[in-house]
NUFI-941716 format. One line per 2 residues: their letters; for each residue z, y, x of C-alpha. Coordinates in nm, 3 decimals. Each point is the difference from the previous one (the first is absolute). Example, Ala and Ser with C-alpha at 12.3 -4.5 7.8 and 13.67 -1.06 7.14 Angstrom:
2
as = 0.780,-0.450,1.230; -0.066,0.344,0.137
REM end
This chain:
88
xx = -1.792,-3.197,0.756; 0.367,-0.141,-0.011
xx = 0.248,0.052,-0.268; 0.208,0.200,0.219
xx = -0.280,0.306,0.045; -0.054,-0.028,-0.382
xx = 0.366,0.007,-0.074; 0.011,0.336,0.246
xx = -0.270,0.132,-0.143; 0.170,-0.034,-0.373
xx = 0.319,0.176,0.140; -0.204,0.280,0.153
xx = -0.191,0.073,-0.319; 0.350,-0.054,-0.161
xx = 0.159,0.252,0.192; -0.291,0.242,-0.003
xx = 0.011,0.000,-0.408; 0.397,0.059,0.032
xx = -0.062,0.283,0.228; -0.293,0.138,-0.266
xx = 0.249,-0.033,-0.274; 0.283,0.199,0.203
xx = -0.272,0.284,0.083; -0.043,0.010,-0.367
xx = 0.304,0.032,-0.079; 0.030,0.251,0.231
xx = -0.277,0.215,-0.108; 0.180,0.036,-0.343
xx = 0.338,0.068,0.147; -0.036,0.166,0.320
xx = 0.283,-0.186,0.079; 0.003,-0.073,0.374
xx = 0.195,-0.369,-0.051; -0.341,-0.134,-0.128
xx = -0.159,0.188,0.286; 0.228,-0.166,0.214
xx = -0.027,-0.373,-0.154; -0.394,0.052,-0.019
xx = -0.030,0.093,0.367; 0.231,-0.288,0.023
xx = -0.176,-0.308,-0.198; -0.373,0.160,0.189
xx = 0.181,-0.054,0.364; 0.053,-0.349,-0.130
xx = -0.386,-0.057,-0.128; -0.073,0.142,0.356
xx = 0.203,-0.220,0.194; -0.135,-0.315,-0.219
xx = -0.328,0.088,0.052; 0.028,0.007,0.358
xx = 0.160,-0.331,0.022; -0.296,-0.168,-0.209
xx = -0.261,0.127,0.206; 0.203,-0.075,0.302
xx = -0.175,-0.265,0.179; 0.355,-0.192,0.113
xx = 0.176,0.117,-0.356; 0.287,0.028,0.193
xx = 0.270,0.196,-0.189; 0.260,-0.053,0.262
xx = -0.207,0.337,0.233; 0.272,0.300,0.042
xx = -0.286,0.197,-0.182; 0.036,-0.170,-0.312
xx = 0.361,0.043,0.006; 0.014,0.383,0.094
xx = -0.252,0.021,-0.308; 0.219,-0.184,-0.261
xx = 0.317,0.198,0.178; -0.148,0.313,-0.089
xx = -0.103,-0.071,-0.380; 0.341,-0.170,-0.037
xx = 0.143,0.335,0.167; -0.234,0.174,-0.251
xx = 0.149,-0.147,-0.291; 0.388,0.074,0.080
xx = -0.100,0.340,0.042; -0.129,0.011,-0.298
xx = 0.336,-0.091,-0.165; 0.246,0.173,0.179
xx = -0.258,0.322,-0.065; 0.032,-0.063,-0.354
xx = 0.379,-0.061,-0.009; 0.076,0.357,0.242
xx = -0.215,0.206,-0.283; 0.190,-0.222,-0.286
xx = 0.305,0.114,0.122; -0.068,0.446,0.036
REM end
């Protein structure tokens, strides 16, 4: 096993905590920014996990990019949400 697979595998269980935390935090609130940042941070664990059990670990696939695109998307959402209902 290389360093690189364990370091992905420590980001994807990183990211997969962060996303537990959010959902959490959202479960308390029912506010839909942590809804939004936990869907976010598990699209991330996702997309890590696929690139360690990727045979080629080749992050460089459109796939991988569409996937971090969307959680990135996910997250900007999240804050211009919370701003618009800030501001009524």
């Amino acid at each position: 096993m290389s360093m690189i697979t364990i370091f992905i595998g420590a980001i994807a269980m990183a990211s997969l905590v962060i996303s537990l935390f959010f959902l959490r935090f959202w479960k308390t609130t029912r506010d839909r920014f942590f809804l939004f940042f936990a869907a976010s941070f598990l699209l991330e664990a996702i997309n890590r996990i696929m690139t360690g059990i990727s045979v080629l670990q080749n992050e460089e696939s459109p796939l991988y990019y569409l996937i971090r695109l969307i959680a990135y998307s996910l997250i900007i959402i999240a804050i211009i949400d919370k701003n618009k209902t800030r501001n009524k």
